[in-house]
C-alpha positions as CSV (number, residue, x, y, z in Angstrom):
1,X,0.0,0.0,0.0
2,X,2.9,2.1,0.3
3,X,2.2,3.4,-3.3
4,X,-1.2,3.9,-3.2
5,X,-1.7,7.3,-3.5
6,X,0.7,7.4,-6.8
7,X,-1.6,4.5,-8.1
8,X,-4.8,6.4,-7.6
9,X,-3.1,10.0,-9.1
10,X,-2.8,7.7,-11.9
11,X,-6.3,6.3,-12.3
12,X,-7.5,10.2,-12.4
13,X,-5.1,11.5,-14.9
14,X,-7.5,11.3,-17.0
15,X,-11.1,11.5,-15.0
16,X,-13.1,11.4,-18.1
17,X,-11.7,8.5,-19.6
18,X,-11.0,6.4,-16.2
19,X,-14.9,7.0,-15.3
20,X,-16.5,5.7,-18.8
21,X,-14.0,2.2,-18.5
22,X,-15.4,2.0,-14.7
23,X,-18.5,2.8,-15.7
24,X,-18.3,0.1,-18.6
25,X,-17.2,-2.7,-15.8
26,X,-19.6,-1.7,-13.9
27,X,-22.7,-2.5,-16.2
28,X,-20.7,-5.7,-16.9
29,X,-20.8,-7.0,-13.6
30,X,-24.5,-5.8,-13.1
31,X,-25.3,-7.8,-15.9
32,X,-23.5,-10.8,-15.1
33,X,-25.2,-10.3,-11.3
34,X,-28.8,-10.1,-13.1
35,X,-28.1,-13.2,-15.5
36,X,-27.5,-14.8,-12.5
37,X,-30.1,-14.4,-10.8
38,X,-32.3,-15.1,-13.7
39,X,-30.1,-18.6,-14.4
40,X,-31.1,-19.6,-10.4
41,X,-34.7,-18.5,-10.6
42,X,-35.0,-21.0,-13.5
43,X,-32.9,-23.9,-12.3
44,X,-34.1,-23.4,-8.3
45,X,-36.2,-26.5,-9.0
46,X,-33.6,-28.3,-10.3
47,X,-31.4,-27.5,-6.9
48,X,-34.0,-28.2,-4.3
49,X,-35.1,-31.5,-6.7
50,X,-34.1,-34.2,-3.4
51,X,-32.1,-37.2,-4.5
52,X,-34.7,-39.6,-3.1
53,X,-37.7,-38.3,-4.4
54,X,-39.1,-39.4,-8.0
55,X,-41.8,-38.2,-10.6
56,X,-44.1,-40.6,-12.0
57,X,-46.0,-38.9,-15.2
58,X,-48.1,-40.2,-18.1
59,X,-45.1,-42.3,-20.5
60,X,-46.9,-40.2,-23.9
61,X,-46.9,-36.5,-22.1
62,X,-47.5,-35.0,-18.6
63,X,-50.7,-33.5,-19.8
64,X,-52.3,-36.9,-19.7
65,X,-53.9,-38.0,-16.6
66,X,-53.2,-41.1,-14.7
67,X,-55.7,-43.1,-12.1
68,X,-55.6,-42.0,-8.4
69,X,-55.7,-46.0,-7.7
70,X,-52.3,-45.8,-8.8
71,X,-50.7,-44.9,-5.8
72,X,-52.0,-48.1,-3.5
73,X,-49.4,-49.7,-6.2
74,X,-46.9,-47.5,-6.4
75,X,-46.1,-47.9,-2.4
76,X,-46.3,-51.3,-2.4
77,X,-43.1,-51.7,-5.2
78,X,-39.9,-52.2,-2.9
79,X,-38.1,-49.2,-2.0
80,X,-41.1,-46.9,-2.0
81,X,-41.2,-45.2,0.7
82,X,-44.4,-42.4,0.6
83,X,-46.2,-41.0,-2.3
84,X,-48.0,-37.9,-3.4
85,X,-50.0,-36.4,-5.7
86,X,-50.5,-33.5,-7.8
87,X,-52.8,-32.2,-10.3
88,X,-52.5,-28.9,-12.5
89,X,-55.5,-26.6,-11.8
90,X,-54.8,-23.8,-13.9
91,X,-56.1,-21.5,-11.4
92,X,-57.5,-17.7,-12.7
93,X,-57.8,-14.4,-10.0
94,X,-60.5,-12.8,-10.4
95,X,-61.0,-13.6,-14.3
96,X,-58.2,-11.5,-15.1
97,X,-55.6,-13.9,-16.7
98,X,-52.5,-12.1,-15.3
99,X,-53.9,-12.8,-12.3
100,X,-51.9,-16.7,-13.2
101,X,-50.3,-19.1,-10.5
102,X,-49.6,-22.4,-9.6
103,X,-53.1,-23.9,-7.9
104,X,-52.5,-27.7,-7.4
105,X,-55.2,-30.3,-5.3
106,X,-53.0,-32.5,-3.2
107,X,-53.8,-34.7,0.3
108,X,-52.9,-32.6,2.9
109,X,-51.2,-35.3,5.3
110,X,-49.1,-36.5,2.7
111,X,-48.3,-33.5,1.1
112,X,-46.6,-31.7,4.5
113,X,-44.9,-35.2,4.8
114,X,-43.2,-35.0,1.7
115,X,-42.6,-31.4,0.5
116,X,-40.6,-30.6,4.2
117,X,-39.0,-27.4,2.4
118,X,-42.3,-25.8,3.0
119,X,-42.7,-24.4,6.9
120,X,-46.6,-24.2,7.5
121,X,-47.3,-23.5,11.3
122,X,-49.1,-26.9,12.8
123,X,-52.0,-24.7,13.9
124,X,-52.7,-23.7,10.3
125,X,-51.5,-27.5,9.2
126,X,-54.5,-28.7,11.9
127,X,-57.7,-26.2,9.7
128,X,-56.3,-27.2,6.6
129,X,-57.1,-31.0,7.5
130,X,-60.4,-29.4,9.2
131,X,-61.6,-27.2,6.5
132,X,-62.6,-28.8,3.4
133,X,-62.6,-25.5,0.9
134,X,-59.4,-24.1,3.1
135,X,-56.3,-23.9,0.8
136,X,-52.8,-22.8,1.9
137,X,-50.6,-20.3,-0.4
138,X,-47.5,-19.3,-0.3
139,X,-45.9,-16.0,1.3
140,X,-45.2,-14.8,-2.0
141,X,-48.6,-15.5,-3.3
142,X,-50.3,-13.9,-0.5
143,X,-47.6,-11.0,-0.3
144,X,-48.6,-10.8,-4.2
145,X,-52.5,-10.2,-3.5
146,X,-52.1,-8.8,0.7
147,X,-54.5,-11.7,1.0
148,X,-54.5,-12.8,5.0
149,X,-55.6,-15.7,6.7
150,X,-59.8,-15.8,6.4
151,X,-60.2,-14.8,3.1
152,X,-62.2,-15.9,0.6
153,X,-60.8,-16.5,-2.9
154,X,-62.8,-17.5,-5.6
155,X,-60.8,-18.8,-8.9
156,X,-61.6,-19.9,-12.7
157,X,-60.3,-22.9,-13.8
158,X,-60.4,-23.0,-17.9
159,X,-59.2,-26.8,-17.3
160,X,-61.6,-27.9,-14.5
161,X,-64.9,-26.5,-15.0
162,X,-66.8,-26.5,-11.3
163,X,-70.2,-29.2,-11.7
164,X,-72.7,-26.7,-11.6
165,X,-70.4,-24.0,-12.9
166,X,-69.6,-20.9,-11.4
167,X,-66.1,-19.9,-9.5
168,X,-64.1,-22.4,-7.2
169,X,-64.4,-20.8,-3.7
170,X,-61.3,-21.0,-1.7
171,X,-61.0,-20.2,2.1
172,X,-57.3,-19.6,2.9
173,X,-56.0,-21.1,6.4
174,X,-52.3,-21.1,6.1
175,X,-49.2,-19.0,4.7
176,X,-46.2,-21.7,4.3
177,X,-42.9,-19.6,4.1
178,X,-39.4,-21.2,2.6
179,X,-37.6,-23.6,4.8
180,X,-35.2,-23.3,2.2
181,X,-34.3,-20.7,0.0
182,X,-35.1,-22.2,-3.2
183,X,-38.1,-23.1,-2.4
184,X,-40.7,-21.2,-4.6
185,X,-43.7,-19.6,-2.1
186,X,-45.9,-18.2,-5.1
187,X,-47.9,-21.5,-5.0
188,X,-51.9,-22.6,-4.3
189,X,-52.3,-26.0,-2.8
190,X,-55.7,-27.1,-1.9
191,X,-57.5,-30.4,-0.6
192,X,-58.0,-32.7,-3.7
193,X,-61.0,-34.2,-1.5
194,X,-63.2,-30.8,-2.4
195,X,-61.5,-30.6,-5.8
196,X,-62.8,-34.6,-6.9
197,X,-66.3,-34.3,-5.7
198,X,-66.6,-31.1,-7.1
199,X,-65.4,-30.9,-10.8
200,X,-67.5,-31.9,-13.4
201,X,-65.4,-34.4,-15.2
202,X,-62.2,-36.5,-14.9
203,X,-63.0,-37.7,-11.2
204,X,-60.4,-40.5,-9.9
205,X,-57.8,-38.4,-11.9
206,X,-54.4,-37.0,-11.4
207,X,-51.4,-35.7,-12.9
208,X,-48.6,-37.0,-11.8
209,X,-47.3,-38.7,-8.7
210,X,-44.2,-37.7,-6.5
211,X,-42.8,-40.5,-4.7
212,X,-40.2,-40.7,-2.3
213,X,-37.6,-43.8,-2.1
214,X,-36.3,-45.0,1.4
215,X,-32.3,-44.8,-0.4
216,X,-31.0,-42.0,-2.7
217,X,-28.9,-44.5,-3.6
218,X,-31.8,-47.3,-5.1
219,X,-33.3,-44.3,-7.4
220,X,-32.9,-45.7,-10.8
221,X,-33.7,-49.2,-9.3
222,X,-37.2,-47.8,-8.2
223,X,-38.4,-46.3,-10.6
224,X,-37.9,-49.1,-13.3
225,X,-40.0,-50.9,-10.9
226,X,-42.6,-48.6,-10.9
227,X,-42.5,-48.2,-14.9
228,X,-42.2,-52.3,-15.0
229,X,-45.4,-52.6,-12.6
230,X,-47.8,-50.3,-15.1
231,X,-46.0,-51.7,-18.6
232,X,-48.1,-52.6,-21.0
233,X,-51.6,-50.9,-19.1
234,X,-53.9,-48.3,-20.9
235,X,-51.5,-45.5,-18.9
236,X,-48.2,-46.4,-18.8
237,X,-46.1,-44.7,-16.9
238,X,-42.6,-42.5,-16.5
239,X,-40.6,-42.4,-13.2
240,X,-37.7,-40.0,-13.4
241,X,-35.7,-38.2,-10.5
242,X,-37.3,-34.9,-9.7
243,X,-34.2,-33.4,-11.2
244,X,-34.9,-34.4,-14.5
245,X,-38.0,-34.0,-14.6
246,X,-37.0,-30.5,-13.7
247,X,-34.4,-30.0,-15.9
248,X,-36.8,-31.3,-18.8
249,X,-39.0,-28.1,-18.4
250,X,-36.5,-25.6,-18.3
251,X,-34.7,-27.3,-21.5
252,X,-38.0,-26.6,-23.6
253,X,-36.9,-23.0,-24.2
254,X,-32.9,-23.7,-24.6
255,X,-30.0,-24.4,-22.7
256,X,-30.4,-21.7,-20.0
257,X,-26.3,-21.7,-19.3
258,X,-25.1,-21.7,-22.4
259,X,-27.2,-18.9,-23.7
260,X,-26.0,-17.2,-20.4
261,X,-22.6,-18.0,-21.4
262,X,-22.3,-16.9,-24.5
263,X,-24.2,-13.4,-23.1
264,X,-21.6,-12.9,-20.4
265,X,-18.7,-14.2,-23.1
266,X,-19.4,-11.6,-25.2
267,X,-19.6,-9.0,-22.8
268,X,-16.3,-9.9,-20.7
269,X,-14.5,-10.0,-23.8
270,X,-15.4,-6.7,-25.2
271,X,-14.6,-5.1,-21.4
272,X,-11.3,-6.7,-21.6
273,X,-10.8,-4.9,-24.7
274,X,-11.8,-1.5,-23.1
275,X,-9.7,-1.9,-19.7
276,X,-6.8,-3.1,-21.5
277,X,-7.0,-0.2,-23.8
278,X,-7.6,1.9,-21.0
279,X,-4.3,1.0,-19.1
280,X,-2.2,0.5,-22.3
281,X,-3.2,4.0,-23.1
282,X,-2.1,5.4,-19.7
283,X,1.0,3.1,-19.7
284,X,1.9,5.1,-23.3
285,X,1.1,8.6,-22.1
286,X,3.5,8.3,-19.1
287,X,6.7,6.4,-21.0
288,X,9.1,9.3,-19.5
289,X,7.6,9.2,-16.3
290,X,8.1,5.6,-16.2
291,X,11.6,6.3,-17.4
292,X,12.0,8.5,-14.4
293,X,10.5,6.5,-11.7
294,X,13.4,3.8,-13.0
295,X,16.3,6.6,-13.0
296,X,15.3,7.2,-9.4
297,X,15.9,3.2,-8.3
298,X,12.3,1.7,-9.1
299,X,13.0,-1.8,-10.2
300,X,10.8,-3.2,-13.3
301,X,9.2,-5.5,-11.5
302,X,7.9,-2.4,-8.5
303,X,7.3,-0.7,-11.8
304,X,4.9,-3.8,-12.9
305,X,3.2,-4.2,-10.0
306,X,2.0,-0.6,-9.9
307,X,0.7,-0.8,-13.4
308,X,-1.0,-3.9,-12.6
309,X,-2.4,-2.3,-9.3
310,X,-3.7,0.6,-11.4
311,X,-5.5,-1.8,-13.1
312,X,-7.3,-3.9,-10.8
313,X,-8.3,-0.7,-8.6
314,X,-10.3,0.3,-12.0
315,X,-11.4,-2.9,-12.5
316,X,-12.3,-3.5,-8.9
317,X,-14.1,-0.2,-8.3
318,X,-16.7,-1.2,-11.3
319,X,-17.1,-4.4,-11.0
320,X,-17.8,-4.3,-6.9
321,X,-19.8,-1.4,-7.4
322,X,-21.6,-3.7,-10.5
323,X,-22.1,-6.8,-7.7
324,X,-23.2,-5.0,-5.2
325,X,-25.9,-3.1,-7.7
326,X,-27.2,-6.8,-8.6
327,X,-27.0,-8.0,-5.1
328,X,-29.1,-4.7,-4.0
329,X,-31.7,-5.2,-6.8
330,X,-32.7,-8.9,-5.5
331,X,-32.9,-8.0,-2.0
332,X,-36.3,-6.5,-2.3
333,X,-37.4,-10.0,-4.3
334,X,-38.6,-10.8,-7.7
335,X,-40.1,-7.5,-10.2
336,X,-42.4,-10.5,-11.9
337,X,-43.1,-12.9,-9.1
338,X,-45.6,-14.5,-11.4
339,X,-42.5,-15.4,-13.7
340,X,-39.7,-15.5,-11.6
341,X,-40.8,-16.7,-7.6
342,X,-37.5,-17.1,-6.7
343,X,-35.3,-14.3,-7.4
344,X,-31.6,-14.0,-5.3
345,X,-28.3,-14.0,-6.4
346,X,-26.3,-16.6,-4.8
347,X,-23.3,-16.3,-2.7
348,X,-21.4,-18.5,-4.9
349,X,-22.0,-15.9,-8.0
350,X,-20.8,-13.1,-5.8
351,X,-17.5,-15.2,-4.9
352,X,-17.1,-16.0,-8.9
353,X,-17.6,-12.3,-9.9
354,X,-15.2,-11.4,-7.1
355,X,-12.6,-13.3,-8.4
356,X,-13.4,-12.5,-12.6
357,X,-13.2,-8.8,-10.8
358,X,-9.7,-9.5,-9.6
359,X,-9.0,-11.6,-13.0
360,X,-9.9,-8.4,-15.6
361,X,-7.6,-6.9,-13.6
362,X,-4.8,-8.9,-13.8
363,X,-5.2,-9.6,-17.4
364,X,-6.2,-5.8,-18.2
365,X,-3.3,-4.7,-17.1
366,X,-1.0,-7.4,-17.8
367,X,0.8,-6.4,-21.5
368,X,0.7,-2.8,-20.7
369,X,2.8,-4.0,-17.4
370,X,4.7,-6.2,-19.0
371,X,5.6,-3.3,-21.4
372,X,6.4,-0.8,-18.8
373,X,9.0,-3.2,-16.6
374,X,10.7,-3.7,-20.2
375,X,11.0,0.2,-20.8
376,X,14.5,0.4,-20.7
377,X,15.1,4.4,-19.3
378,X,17.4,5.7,-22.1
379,X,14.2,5.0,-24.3
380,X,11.8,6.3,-22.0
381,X,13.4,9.4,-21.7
382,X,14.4,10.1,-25.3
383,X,10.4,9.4,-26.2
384,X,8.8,12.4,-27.0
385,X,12.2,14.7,-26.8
């Protein structure tokens, strides 16, 4: 630190210049925060998928229903341990189709018992078993709408027209928060009791089944059995880990890190270009300075470790202040929680944008460096004489 005041008379030579690069690294770095973010909202499923859990879908397409009955079979195959099931509502607010989340019917007992990244309160656990319209939504959800416990919410379904027609009416009895960070609280769940008796068509129907296995490590075993047990029936089935299945979703619009790396590829390369412009400029415009500093007793290698400090000062003052931007935007959650429930950027980004910080730097700076350590100080001085 002993030079740090000649570093930083450096960096403001030339104020106009130094503050567009910084400013340039640091709407790099806020993009590469936001991409981030966006990658983890998308893939959060695919991080809180547990090892010993499994999916067990239609074998054509998930949009094909399977029997309820199936899940007295699916816990007797070896290795089962509990089982679940969901069905897609397609729940409307209020008519207003931006008023869109995830509504699912489920069995309350065995729903809490498998879905443990969801803390529900036991009092509000205990009317949700009692209360046959009550429905429990996520803090999000009700953050979303400043719905409370006790209110009434009717919803459309455009999938499960109500016998009788008219709205579903919903009483809610329970906010579950995230037990873990991942988990996404801009969900509906309600009692698929209510939801069977009442729909017009497709009684004894499900989606799909979650299952859990009693060993991570018997997965693949599992769920062969559970494919083998329904081969060959009018609805055959698909058991996959809950990663995949996952995975599978977000793959149907792309690969969501290599479109994010060839974003931030693109964009680190062309700020490379920039900062190392920037610093062999500066390097250029102060040959006889350099020259001097050398006459005086600096060594080349002092003389290289200043440039290189020059540089990762500039690159460290935009790309913090780019991090820090990013990390400051998530904190007050997601802009589209309809789209994007879970919205953070994760420590391990801000670690990996620390260090391509300290790396821009280094390889910013590290020509022009080299350059300067070379100078010899007969040149130096002659230049410009």
């Amino acid at each position: 630190m002993r030079f740090a005041r000649l570093v930083w008379a450096n960096l403001m030579r030339r104020k106009l210049r130094t503050g567009l690069t910084m400013g340039s690294i640091f709407v790099a770095f806020l993009l590469f925060g936001i991409l981030c973010t966006i990658r983890e909202a998308f893939s959060a499923g695919i991080n809180l998928a547990g090892a010993d859990r499994l999916i067990v879908r239609h074998r054509v397409s998930l949009i094909m229903l399977l029997p309820r009955s199936y899940a007295e079979r699916i816990a007797a195959v070896p290795g089962v341990d509990a089982v679940v099931h969901w069905t897609w509502f397609n729940g409307v607010y209020r008519d207003d189709p931006r008023n869109f989340f995830g509504t699912f019917p489920v069995e309350p007992d065995a729903f809490l018992d498998m879905h443990r990244e969801y803390e529900l309160p036991e009092d509000q656990a205990n009317a949700w078993r009692r209360t046959r319209t009550g429905a429990i939504v996520g803090r999000a959800l009700a953050d979303r709408f400043g719905w409370a416990i006790g209110d009434r919410i009717p919803l459309v379904s455009p999938l499960w027209p109500r016998d009788g027609g008219g709205a579903w009416e919903f009483e809610v009895v329970g906010i579950f928060e995230a037990a873990k960070r991942q988990a996404d609280t801009s969900n509906f769940f309600f009692r698929h009791d209510y939801f069977d008796e009442a729909r017009a068509e497709g009684k004894g129907q499900i989606g799909w089944f979650m299952v859990r296995v009693d060993d991570p490590d018997r997965t693949a075993e599992v769920a062969a059995a559970i494919d083998a047990e329904f081969a060959n029936s009018p609805a055959e089935t698909k058991a996959e880990p809950e990663g995949a299945f996952a995975q599978g979703f977000i793959e149907q619009i792309g690969s969501i890190g290599t479109i994010l790396m060839a974003i931030l590829g693109a964009v680190f390369f062309t700020i490379l270009l920039v900062a190392g412009n920037t610093m062999a400029q500066a390097v250029r415009e102060r040959t006889q300075e350099i020259g001097v500093l050398k006459a005086l007793g600096f060594t080349g290698s002092r003389v290289l470790w200043i440039v290189l400090a020059e540089s990762c000062l500039l690159a460290a003052i935009g790309g913090l202040a780019g991090l820090a931007a990013a990390w400051a935007i998530t904190v007050g959650g997601s802009p589209v929680p309809a789209l994007l429930p879970v919205f953070y950027l994760p420590g391990r980004d801000l670690l990996i944008g620390a260090a391509l910080v300290v790396a821009l730097g280094i390889v910013a700076g590290a020509l022009p460096a080299i350059a300067a350590m070379r100078l010899q100080v007969a040149a130096a001085l002659r230049r410009n004489a």
